[in-house]
C-alpha positions as CSV (number, residue, x, y, z in Angstrom):
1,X,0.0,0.0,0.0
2,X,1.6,3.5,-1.0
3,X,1.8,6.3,1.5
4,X,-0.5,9.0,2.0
5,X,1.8,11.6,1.7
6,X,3.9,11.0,-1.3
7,X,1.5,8.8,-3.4
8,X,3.0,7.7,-6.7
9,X,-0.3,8.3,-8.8
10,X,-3.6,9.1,-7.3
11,X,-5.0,5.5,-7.0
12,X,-2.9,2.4,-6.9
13,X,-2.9,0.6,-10.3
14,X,-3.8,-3.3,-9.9
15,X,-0.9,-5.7,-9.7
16,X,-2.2,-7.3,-13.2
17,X,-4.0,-4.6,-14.9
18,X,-3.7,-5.9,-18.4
19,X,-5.0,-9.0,-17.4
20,X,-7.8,-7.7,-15.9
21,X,-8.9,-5.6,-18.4
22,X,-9.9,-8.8,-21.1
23,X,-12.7,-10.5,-20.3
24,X,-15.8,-8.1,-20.9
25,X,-15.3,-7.7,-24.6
26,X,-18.6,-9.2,-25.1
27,X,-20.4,-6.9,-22.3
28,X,-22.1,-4.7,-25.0
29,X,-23.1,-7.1,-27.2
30,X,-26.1,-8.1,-24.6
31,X,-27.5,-4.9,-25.0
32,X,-28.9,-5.6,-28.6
33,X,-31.4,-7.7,-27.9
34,X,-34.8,-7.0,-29.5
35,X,-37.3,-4.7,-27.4
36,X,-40.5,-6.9,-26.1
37,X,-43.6,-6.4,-28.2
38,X,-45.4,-3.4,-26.6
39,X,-49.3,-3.5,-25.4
40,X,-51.5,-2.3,-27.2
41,X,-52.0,1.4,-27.7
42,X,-48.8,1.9,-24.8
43,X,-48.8,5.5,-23.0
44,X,-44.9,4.8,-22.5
45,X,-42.6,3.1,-24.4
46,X,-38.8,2.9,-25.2
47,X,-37.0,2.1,-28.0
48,X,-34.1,-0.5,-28.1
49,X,-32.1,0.1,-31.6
50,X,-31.0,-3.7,-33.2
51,X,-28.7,-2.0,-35.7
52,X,-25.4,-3.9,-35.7
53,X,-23.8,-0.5,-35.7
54,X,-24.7,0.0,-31.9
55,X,-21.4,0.1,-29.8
56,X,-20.5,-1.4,-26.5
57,X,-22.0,1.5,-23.8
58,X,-19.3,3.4,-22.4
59,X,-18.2,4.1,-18.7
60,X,-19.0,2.2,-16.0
61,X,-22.2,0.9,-15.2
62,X,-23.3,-2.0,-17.6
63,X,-20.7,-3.6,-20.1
64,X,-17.3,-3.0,-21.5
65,X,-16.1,0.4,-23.4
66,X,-14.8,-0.3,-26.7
67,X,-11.8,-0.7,-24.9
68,X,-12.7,-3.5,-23.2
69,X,-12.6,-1.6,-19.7
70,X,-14.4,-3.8,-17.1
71,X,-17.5,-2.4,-15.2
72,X,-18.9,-3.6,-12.1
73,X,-22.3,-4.1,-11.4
74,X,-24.2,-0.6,-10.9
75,X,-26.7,-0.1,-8.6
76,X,-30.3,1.9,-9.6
77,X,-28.9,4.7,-7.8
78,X,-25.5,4.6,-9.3
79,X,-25.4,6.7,-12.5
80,X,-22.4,6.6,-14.7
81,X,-21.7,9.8,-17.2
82,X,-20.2,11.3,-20.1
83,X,-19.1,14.9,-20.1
84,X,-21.9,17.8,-20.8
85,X,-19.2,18.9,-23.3
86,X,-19.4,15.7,-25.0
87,X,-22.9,15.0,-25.6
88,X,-23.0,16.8,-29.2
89,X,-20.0,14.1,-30.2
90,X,-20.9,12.5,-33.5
91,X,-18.3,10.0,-32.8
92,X,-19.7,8.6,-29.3
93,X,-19.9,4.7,-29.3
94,X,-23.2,3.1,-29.7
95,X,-25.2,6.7,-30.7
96,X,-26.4,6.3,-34.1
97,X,-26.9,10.1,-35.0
98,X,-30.1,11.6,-36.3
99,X,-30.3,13.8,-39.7
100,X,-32.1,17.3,-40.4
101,X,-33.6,17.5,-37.1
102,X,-33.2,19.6,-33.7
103,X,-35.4,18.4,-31.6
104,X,-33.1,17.6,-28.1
105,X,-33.6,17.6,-24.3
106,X,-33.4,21.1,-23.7
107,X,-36.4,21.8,-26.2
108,X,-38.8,19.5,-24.6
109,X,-41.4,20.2,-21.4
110,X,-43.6,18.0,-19.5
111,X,-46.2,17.8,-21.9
112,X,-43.2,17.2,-24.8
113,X,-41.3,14.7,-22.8
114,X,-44.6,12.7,-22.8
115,X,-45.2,13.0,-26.3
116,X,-41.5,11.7,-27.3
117,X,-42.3,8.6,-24.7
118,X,-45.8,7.7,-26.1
119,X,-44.3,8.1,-29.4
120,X,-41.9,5.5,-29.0
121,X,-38.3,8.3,-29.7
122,X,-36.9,7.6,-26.1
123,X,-33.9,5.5,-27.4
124,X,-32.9,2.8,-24.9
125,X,-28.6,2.9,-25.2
126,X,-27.9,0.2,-22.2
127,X,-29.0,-0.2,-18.6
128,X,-27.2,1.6,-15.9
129,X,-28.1,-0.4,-13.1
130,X,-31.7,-1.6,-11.2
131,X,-33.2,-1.8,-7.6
132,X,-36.2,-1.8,-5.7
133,X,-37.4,1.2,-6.4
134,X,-36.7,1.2,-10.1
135,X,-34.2,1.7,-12.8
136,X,-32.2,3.9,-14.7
137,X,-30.6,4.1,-18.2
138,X,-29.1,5.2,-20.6
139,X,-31.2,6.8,-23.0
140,X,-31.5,9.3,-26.4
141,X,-34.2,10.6,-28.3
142,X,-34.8,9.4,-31.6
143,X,-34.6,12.8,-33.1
144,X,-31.6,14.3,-30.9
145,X,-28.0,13.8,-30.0
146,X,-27.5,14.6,-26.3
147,X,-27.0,11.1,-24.3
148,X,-28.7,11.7,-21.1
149,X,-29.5,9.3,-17.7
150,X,-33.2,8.4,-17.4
151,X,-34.2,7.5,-13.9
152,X,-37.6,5.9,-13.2
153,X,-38.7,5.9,-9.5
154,X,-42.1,4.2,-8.2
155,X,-44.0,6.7,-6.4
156,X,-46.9,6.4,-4.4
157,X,-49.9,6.3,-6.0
158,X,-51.6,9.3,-5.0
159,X,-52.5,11.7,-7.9
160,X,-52.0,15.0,-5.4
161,X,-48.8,13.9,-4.6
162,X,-47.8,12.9,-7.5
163,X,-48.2,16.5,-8.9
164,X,-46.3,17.7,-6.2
165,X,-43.5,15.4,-6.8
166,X,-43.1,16.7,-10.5
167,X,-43.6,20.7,-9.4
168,X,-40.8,20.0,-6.9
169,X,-38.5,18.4,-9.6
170,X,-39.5,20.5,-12.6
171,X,-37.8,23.1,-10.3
172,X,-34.5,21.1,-10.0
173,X,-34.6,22.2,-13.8
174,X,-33.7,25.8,-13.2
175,X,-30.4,24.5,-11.2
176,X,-27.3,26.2,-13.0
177,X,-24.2,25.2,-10.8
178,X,-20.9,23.0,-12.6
179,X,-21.6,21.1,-9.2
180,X,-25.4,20.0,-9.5
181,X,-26.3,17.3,-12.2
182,X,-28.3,19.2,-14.9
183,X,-32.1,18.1,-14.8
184,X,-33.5,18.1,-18.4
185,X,-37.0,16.9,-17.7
186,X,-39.5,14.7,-15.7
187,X,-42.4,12.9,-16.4
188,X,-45.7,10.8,-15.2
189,X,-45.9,7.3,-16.8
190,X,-49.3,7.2,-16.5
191,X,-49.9,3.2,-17.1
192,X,-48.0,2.8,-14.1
193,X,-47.9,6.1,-12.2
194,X,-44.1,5.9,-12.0
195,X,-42.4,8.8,-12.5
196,X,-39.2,9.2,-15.2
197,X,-36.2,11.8,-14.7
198,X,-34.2,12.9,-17.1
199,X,-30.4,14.1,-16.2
200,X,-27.2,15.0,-17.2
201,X,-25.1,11.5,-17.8
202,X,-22.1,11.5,-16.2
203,X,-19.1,9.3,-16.9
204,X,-16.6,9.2,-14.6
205,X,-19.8,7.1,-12.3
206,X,-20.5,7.7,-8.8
207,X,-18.3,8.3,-5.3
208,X,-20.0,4.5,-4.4
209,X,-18.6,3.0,-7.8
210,X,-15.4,4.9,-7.8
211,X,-14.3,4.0,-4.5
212,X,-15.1,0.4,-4.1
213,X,-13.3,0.0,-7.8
214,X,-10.3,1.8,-6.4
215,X,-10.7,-1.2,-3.2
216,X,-10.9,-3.7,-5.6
217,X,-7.8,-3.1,-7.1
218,X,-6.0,-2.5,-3.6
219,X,-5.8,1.1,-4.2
220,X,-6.5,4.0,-1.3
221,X,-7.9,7.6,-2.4
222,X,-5.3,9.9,-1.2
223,X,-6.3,13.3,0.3
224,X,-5.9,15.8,-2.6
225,X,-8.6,13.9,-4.2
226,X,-10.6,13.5,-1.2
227,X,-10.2,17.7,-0.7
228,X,-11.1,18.0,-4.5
229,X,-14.4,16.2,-3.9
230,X,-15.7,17.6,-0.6
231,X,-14.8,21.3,-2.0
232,X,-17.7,20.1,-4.9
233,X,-20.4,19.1,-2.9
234,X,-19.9,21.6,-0.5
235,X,-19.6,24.3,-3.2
236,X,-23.0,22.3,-4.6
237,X,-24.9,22.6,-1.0
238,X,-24.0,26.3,-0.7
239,X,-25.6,26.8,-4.2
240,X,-28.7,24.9,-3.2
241,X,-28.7,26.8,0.2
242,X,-28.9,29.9,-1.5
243,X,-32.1,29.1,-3.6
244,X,-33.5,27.5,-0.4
245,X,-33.1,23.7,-1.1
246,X,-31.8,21.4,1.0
247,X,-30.5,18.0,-0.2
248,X,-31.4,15.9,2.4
249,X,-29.5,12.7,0.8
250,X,-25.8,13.4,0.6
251,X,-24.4,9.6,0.2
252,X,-21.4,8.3,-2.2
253,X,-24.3,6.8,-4.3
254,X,-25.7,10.6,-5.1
255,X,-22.4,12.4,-5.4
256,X,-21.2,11.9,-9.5
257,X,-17.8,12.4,-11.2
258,X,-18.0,13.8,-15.2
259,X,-15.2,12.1,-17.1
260,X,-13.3,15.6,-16.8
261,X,-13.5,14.7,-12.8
262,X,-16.0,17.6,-12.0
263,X,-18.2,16.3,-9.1
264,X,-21.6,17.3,-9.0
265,X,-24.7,16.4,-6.7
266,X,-27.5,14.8,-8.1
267,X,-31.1,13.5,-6.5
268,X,-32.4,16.7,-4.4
269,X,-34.8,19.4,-3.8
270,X,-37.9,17.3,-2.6
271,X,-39.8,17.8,0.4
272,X,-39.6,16.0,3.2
273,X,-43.1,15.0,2.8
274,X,-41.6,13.5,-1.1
275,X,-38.9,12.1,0.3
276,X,-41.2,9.8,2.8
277,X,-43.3,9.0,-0.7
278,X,-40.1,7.5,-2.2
279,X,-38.8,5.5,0.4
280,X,-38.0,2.3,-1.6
281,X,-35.4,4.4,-3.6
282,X,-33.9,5.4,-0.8
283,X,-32.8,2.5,0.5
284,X,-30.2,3.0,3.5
285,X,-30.3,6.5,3.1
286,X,-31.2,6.8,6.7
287,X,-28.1,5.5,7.7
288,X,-26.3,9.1,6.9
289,X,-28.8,10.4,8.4
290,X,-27.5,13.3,10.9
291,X,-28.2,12.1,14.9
292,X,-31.8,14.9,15.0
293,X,-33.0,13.7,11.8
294,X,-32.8,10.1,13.2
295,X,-34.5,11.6,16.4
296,X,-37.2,13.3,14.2
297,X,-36.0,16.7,14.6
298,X,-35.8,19.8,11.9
299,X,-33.8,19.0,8.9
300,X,-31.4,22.0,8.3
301,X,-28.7,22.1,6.1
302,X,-26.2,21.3,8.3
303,X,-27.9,17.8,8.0
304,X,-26.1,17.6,5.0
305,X,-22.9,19.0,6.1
306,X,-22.9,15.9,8.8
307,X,-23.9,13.7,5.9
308,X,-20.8,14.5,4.2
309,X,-18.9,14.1,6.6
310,X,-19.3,10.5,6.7
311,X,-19.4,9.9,3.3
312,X,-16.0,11.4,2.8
313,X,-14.8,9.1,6.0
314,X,-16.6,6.4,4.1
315,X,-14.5,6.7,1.0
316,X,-11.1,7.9,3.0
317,X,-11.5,4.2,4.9
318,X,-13.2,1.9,2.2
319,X,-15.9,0.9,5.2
320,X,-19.2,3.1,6.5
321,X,-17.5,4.9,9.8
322,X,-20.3,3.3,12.2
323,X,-19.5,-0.4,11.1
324,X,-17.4,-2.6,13.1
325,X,-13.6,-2.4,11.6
326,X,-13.7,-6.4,10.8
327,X,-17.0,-6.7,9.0
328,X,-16.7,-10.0,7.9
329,X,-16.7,-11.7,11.8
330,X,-18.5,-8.8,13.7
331,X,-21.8,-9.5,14.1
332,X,-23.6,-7.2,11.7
333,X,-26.3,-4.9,13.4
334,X,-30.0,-4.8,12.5
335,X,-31.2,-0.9,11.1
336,X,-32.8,-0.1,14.3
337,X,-29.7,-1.0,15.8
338,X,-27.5,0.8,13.9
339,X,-29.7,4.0,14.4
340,X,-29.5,3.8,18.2
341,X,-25.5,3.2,18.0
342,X,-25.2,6.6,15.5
343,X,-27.5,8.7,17.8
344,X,-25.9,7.3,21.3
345,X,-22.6,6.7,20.3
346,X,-19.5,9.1,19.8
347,X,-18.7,10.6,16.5
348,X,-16.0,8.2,14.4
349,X,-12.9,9.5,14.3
350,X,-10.7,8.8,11.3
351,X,-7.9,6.1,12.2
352,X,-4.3,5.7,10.6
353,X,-3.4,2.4,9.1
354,X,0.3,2.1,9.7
355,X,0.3,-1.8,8.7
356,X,-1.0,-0.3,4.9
357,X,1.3,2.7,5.6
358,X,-1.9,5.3,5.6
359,X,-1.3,8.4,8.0
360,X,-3.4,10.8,7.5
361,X,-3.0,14.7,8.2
362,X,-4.4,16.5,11.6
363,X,-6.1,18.9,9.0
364,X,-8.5,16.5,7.7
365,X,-9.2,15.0,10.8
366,X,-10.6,18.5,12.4
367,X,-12.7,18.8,8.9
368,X,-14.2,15.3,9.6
369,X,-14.6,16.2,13.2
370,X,-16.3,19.5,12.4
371,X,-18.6,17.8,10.2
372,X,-19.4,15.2,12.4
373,X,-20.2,17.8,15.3
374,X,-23.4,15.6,16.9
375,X,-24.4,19.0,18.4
376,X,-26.1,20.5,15.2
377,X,-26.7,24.2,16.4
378,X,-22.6,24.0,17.1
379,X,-22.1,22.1,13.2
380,X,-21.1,24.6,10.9
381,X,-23.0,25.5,7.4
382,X,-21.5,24.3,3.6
383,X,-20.3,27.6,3.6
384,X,-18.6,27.8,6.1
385,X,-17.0,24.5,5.6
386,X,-15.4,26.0,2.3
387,X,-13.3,28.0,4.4
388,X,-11.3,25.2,6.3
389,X,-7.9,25.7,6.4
390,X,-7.7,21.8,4.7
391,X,-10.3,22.8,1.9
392,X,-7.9,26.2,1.4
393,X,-4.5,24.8,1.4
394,X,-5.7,21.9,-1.1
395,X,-7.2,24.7,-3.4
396,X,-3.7,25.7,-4.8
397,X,-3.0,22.3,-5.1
398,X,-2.9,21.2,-8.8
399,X,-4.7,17.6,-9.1
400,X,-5.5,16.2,-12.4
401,X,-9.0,14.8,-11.4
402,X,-9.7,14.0,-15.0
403,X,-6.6,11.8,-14.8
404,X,-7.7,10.0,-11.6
405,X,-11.2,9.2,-13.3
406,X,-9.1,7.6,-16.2
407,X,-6.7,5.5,-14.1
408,X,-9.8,4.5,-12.0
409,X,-11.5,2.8,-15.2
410,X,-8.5,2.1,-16.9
């Protein structure tokens, strides 16, 4: 294991990387089979394209790249991406590109977005990953060129709350931040009253993906990295702050990397009242949970700032902070256990690993510990976070995050 304070490159490269990199060369190929026959008159459909021309899907998340990079298994809440910059590419694998026409996500409302799905011009490009409480994939329209994320969510079937759960996202439309995922649409599925998103699609995958393929390769994230993403979702909190929206599930799953390395937030602004509604796509999300949420108190948005906290522990240790260190013979505690131990229990504190030669600096363990402050009216804001002395020193820092997205899918 490389040291934390002279690391060679920014992740570990695996001990037989060539070797590792072989066997998925087939992955795409399973995303051409033919599209089931559709129901009669269908209010929602998606088209799979069976042209032999359709290339392996890129980035992680759901088969090889056409250079035979191997992808784990995504979760529904994992979304991988490609670049905003990129999405106009007339050379991006497996997009066959439309002629004379304009039409593209930023054109389309409500009312258009469900006249593109009854129509059949939602283009299915590969599936990102599935769950519970639905799926997400990777998606264009017939008629356009953009390669965007579509997420589909079950809701609850109430008709009043289901219009307050598209308001509340229509708004996540008029985000503009490099830090928030850009929202191009969202829609009712009115067969089956779930509810479809439409987002920026980002490639470098999620914090989740990123750091448990950088563990499987027996790799540690250093701290320049670590600074690099904690400075973009607390840059992307303060944003939302200041138009009144509070995440309320800051996790790795919801934090996103762009192949260029920009992080961004993705999977906010809804009501707590929305959030309840959803609860099968949020699964575990209680476990960040800040100690008053858990207790049923106001959620502020210093909630998030704790939530943070131990997602960045999370990733800095390759374990969740409140698990027991050996997870594999500790006894493993059920959810209402695990509650009771975050809300009675001490904050973690981030540990060195001198056996894997890890030592990590007293700056970033008084960030964690002033994100983990259990007292919330003592837990300072997002923006006040950005001005840590370990957030500042880090910022003159030159770290080639685009090149740490690479080497982690390479």
């Amino acid at each position: 294991m490389y040291r934390m304070d002279n690391p060679p490159p920014l992740i570990r490269p695996p001990p037989q990387q060539a070797a590792a990199g072989s066997k998925q060369s087939g992955g795409g190929q399973q995303q051409q089979q033919q599209a089931q026959q559709p129901p009669q008159r269908p209010k929602m459909k998606l088209t799979i394209p069976k042209s032999p021309s359709m290339g392996p899907i890129v980035g992680p998340g759901g088969g090889s790249t056409s250079d035979n990079t191997p992808s784990p298994a995504v979760s529904a809440e994992i979304l991988a991406a490609v670049d905003t910059s990129n999405n106009n590419n007339s050379n991006a694998p497996g997009v066959q590109q439309p002629v004379g026409s304009t039409q593209d996500v930023d054109s389309l409302d409500e009312e258009g977005w469900r006249a593109v799905a009854r129509a059949g011009d939602i283009v299915e490009l590969g599936r990102l990953g599935e769950g519970h409480g639905g799926s997400v994939m990777r998606c264009r329209l017939r008629q356009g060129t953009t390669v965007f994320a579509l997420k589909e969510i079950t809701t609850n079937p109430n008709p009043e709350l289901q219009k307050q759960i598209l308001r509340e996202l229509q708004f996540n439309r008029t985000c503009n931040s490099p830090h928030i995922v850009k929202y191009y649409g969202t829609f009712l599925n009115e067969d089956t009253a779930n509810i479809f998103i439409a987002m920026e699609y980002c490639g470098g995958g999620s914090l989740e993906a990123i750091y448990k393929r950088v563990r499987s390769r027996g790799g540690r994230i250093g701290e320049k990295v670590l600074a690099k993403i904690a400075d973009g979702v607390l840059s992307g909190l303060s944003y939302l702050h200041e138009r009144r929206i509070i995440h309320r599930d800051i996790k790795p799953q919801n934090i996103l990397l762009d192949v260029n390395g920009q992080v961004k937030l993705c999977d906010f602004g809804v009501s707590g009242e929305v959030v309840n509604s959803l609860a099968t796509t949020f699964t575990g999300t209680s476990y960040y949970m800040a100690p008053e949420r858990i207790q049923g108190q106001p959620y502020t948005v210093t909630s998030d700032v704790w939530s943070l906290g131990l997602t960045v522990m999370e990733v800095a240790q390759h374990r969740f902070p409140f698990l027991p260190e050996d997870e594999n013979t500790a006894e493993p505690l059920m959810p209402i256990e695990l509650l009771t131990f975050i809300v009675n229990m001490p904050a973690p504190e981030l540990q060195d690993e001198p056996e894997e030669g890890i030592r990590w600096s007293d700056a970033f363990r008084h960030f964690l510990s002033c994100c983990l402050e259990k007292d919330n009216k003592k837990r300072a804001s997002p923006r006040q976070m950005l001005g840590h002395p370990w957030l500042v020193g880090h910022r003159s820092k030159v770290v080639r995050m685009d090149k740490f997205v690479q080497e982690c899918w390479s």
